[in-house]
N, C-alpha and C positions, 0 to 999 in steps of 0.2 A: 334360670340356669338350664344350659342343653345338656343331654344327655348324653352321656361317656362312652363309649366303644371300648371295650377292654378285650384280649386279647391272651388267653390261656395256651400254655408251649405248648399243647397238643393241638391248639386251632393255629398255632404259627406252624408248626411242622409238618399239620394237614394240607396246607395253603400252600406252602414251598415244593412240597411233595406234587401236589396238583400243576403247579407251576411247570415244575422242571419234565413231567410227562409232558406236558403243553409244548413247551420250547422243542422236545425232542419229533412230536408228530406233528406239530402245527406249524404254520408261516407265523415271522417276526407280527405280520399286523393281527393275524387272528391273536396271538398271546394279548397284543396288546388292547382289543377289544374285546378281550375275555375278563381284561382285567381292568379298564373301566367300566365293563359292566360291572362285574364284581365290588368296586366302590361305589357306584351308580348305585346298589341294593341297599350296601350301608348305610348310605346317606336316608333312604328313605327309611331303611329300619329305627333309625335314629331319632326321624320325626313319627313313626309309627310302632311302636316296641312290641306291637299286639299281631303282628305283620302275617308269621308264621301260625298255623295250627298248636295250641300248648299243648304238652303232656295231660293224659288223666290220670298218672299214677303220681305226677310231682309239680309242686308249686311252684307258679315260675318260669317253667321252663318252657320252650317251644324249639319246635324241630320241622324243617321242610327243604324245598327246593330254592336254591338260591337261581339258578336256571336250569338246564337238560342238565348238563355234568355234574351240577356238586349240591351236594346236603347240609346245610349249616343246621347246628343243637346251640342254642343259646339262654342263658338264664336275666330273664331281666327284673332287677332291683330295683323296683321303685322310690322306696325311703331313700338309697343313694344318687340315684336316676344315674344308675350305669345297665350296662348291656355288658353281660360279658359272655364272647365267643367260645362256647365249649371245644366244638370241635366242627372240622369242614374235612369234608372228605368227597371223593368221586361217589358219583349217584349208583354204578356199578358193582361200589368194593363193599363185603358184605357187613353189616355195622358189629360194633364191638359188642362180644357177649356178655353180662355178668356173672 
């Protein structure tokens, strides 16, 4: 069974967010091979779920550079063999506090 990609509204609102900066500074082809790189990671995150540096404060979890612009957190569940995307955001914008 391959592992699942799931997808949290703060990691789709990060990602469209990231997009639509793209689209406004970037050329039509850079968007678009920012955003097969961007699947291009997935794909391997998928076959590698360990990909990322984990958290030492929480199980599970990992957080890094997906390339120069963006930061992907994601939690990966093994017993389910899902991957779910916390959050992605620009490598720039300062990360959410608790």
């Amino acid at each position: 069974m391959a592992i699942e990609l799931l997808w949290s509204k703060r990691a789709e609102q990060g990602y469209a967010r990231l997009i639509r900066y793209l689209e406004k500074e970037w050329t039509e082809k850079e968007v678009r091979n920012f955003v097969r790189g961007t699947n291009h990671f997935f794909d391997l995150l998928k076959e590698n779920p360990h990909l990322l540096e984990p958290s030492k404060s929480h199980k599970d979890l990992y957080r890094g550079p997906v390339n120069r612009l963006t930061i992907l957190t994601y939690r990966y569940k093994p017993r389910k063999k899902e991957i779910v995307l916390i959050n992605i955001r620009e490598s720039k914008r300062k990360p959410l506090k608790k």
